[in-house]
N, C-alpha and C positions, 0 to 999 in steps of 0.2 A: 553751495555754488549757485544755487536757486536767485540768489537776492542780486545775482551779480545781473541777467536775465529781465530783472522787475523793473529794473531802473538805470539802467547803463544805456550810456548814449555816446554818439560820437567825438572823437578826438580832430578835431580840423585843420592843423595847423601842416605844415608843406615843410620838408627836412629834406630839401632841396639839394643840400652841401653834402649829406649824407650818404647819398646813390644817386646809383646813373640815370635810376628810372625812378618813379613815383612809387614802385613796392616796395615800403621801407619799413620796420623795425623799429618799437617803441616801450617802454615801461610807461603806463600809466596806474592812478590811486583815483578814487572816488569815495566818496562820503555823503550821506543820506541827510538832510537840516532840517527843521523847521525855525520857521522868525520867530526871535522874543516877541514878547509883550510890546506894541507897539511901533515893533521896525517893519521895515520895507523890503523889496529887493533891492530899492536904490540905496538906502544901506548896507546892505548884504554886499555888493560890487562895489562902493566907496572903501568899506571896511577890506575889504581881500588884494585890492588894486594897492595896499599901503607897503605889502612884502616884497612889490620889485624892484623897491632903489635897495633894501638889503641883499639880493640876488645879485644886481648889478654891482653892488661896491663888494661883496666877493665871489667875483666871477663866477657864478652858480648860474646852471642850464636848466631851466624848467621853464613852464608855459603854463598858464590858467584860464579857467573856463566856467560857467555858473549856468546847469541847465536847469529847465522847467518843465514840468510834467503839462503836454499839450491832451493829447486825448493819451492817455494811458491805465484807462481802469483805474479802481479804488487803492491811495497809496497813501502812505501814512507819514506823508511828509512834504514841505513845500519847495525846499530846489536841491542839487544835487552841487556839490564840488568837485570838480577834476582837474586835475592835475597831471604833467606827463613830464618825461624826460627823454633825451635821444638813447638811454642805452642804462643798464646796471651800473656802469659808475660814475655816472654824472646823477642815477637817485640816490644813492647812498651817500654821494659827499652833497647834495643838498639837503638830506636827512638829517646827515650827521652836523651841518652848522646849523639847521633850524633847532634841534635839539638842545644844542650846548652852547651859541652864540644868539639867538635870537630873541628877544623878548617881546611876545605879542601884546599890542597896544588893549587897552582897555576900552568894555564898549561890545564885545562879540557880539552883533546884530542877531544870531543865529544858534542855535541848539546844536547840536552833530551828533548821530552815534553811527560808529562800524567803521571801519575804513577798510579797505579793496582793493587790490593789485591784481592788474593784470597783465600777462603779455599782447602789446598791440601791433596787430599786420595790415596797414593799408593796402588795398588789392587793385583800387580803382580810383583815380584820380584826373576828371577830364575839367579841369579849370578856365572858368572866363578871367575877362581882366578883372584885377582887387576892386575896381570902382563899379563893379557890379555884385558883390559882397553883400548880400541882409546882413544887419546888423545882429540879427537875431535867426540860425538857419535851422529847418526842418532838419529832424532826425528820425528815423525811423530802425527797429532791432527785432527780429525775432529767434530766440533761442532753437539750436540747432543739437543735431547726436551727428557724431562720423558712423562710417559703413566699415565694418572690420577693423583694417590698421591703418586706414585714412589717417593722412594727417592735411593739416594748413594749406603745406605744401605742394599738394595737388591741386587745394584751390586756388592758389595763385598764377599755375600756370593755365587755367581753365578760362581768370580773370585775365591775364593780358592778351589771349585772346578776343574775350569777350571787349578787351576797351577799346580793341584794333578794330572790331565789326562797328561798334558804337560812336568810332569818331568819323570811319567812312560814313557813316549814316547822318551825319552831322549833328549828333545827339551832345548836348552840349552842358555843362554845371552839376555831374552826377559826382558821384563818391560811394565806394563798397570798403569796407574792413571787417576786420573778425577781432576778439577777442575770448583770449585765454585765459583760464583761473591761474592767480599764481598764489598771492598769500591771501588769507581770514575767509576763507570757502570750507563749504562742507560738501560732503558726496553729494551730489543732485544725477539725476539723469541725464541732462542736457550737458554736452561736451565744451558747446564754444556758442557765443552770440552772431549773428550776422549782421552789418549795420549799413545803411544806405542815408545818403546824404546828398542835399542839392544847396547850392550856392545861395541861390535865392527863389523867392515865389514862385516866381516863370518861368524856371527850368522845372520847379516842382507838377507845375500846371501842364510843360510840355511834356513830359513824360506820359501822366494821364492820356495827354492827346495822339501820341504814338506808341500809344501800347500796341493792340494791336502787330502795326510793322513792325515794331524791337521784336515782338515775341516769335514771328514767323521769320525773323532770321536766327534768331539763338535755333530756333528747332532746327531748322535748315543747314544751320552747320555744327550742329553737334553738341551746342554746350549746355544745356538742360540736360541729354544725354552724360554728358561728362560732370555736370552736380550730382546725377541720379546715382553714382557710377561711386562715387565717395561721400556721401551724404545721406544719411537713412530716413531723414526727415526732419524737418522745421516747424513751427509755430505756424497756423496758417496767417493766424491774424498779427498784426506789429504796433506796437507801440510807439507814439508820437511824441517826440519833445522838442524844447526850442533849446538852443544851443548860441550862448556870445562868448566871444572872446573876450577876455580881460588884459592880458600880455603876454610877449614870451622872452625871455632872455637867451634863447636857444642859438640865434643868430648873433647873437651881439658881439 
């Protein structure tokens, strides 16, 4: 489960139709690359961007995504594939046609080994308008252990608390999720990832600049309290990557 930790990053995409609220419910896969012999990433996102008109002409709900390792320690690989879907059977019946209907183009820009499923919970979602979007957004994860028989599910209500303090406070382009092992993990220590995410640059930079006040209100009402409370401990330090979106047919 260790490798899920090393290199997993966020899922960004908003499943709006989904739920009432922004805490929503996801299967997502990722996969480890390096570039062949002489390709790019701009090959690597040409070559990947080729599978959504097969999604669209058989109505298949999946979303894609190509991150890169920004400050992340020593890794043995140069981007990462993700993929996601709203639920277990919109992955399986996109599985089961890439499997037995699909044939991929020739040309793989890209090496891959592993692939990784996990269960995904967006906990935090405080969005500007789309025209304020990087193209390419900070990601930040640090591997976490629960407290007894903690589950998710406590921190999700800890988090909609916490996005209620956060939007009175006018804090604005953040994102919190968690991810769970589901399939190709081994026993590791660490339970679940925690993953923080900002829309673009200057939400990343405003954070920095109100640390501080964020902090002395979480203590103030309770919710460092309520992590300490189902949470045994995290990673101090987190790993950095950039995250684009390719497409999604999720909406369509």
């Amino acid at each position: 489960m260790k490798q899920l930790f090393t290199f997993v990053v966020l899922f960004l995409f908003s499943f709006d139709s989904l739920a009432l609220s922004d805490q929503y419910y996801a299967r997502t896969e990722f996969s480890t690359c390096k570039l062949a012999d002489g390709k790019t990433y701009e090959d690597v996102v040409a070559y990947h961007k080729q599978y959504e008109a097969f999604l669209k002409e058989n109505n298949l709900k999946y979303a894609k995504y190509i991150l890169t390792p920004v400050i992340a320690g020593d890794v043995d690989y140069d981007y990462i594939t993700w993929g996601t879907w709203p639920g277990g059977v919109e992955m399986y019946e996109e599985y089961g046609a890439y499997l037995n209907d699909y044939t991929p183009p020739p040309g793989n820009p890209g090496i891959c080994s592993g692939t990784f499923s996990v269960h995904f919970n967006a906990a935090i979602r405080i969005r500007p308008p789309v025209s304020e979007y990087d193209k390419r957004m900070f990601v930040e994860f640090r591997n976490c252990k629960f407290k007894g028989e903690s589950t998710v599910d406590d921190l999700l209500k800890i988090d909609a608390e916490r996005e209620a303090i956060m939007r009175d406070a006018d804090a604005m382009g953040y994102g919190r999720s968690y991810l769970r092992p589901y399939r190709g993990f081994s026993d590791d220590e660490y339970d679940f990832a925690v993953m923080t995410h900002w829309y673009n640059r200057d939400y990343r930079a405003d954070t920095v600049k109100s640390y501080r006040k964020m902090a002395t209100l979480f203590r103030e009402k309770g919710i460092f309290d309520g992590y300490r409370e189902h949470v045994e401990g995290c990673e101090r330090t987190p790993r950095v990557y950039a995250s684009e979106w390719l497409y999604s047919t999720i909406s369509d």
